[in-house]
C-alpha positions as CSV (number, residue, x, y, z in Angstrom):
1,X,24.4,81.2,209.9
2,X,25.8,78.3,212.3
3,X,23.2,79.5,215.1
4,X,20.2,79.2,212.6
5,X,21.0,75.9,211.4
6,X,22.0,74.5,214.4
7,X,18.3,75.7,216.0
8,X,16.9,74.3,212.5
9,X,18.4,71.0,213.3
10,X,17.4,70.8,216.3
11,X,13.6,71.2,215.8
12,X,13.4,69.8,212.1
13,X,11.3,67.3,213.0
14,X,9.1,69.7,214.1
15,X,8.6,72.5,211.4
16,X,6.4,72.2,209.1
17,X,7.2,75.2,206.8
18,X,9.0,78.4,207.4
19,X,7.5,81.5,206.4
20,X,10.4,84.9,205.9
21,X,9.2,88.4,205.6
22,X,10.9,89.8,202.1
23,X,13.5,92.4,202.4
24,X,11.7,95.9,202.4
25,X,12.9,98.6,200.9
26,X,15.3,101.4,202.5
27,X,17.5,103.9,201.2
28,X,20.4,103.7,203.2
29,X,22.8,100.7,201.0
30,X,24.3,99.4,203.7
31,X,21.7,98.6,205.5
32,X,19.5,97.4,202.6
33,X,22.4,95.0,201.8
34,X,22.7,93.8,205.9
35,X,19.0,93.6,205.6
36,X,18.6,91.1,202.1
37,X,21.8,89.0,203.7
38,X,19.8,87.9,206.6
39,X,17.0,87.2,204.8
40,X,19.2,85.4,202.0
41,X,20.6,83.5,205.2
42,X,17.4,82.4,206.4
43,X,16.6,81.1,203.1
44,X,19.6,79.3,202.3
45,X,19.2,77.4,205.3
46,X,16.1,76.2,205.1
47,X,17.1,75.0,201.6
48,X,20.5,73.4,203.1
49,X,18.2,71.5,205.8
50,X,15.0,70.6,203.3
51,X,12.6,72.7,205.3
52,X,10.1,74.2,203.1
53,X,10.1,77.9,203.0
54,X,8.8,81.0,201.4
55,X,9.2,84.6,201.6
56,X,6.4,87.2,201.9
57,X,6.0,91.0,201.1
58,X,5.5,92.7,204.2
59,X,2.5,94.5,202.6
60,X,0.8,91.3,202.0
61,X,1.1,89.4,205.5
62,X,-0.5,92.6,207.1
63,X,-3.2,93.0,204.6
64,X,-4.4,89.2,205.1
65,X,-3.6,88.7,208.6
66,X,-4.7,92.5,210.1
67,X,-6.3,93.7,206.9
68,X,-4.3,96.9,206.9
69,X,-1.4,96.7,204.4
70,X,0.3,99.9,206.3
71,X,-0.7,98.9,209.7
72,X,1.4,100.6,212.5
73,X,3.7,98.8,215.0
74,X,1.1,99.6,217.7
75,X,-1.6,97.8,215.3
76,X,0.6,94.7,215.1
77,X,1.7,95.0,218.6
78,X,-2.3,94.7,219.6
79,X,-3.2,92.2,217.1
80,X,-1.1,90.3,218.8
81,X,-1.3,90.7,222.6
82,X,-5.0,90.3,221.8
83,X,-4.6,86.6,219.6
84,X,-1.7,85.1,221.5
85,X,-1.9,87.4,224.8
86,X,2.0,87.1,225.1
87,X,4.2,90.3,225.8
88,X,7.0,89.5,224.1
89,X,10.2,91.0,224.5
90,X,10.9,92.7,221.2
91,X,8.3,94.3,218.7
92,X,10.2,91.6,216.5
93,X,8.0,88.8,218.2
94,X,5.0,90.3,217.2
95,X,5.9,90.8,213.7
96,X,6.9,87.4,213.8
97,X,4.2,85.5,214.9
98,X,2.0,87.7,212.3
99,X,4.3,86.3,210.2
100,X,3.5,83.0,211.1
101,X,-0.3,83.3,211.2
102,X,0.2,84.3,207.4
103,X,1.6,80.9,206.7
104,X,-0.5,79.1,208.3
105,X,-3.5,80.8,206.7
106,X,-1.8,80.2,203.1
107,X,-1.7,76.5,203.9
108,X,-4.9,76.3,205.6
109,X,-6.7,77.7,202.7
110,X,-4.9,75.1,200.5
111,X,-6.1,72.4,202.6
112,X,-3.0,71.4,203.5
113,X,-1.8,70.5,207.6
């Protein structure tokens, strides 16, 4: 938590809004529940530092932004190396800036900056 909203702080001025992929859903309770506290985390602090936020349904960021609801790892993976031509360290980063793009488009469509 204190790392988060220390980087929050430190680029506030900066972000606009903060897009969070929704908990998906696994089996194992332990790591559903590890899972929903990050992203509860990530919430919270954007609320605690007045940063606008929203969660999305991982379904619905890959429909809009690679229109494939169920795309692969390898899909988002080339999506990605392809828009932002950045090999990024983790699969995570991809997801992530897919993630991004999805906000972006929401607010762009809504005519907002």
């Amino acid at each position: 938590f204190q790392e988060l909203y220390n980087w929050l702080e430190a680029f506030k001025e900066r972000i606009k809004f903060v897009t969070i992929e929704n908990s998906v859903y696994v089996q194992n309770v332990k790591t559903a529940f590890a899972i929903n506290s990050v992203v509860t985390i990530a919430a919270l602090t954007c609320g605690i530092q007045n940063i606008g936020h929203m969660k999305v349904d991982v379904r619905s960021w890959k429909k809009a932004v690679l229109a494939d609801g169920n795309a692969s790892k390898d899909k988002i993976k080339a999506f990605s190396l392809a828009r932002w031509k950045n090999e990024f360290p983790e699969q995570d980063f991809h997801d992530a800036a897919c993630i991004a793009l999805w906000g972006h488009m929401r607010f762009k469509s809504r005519g907002e900056k």
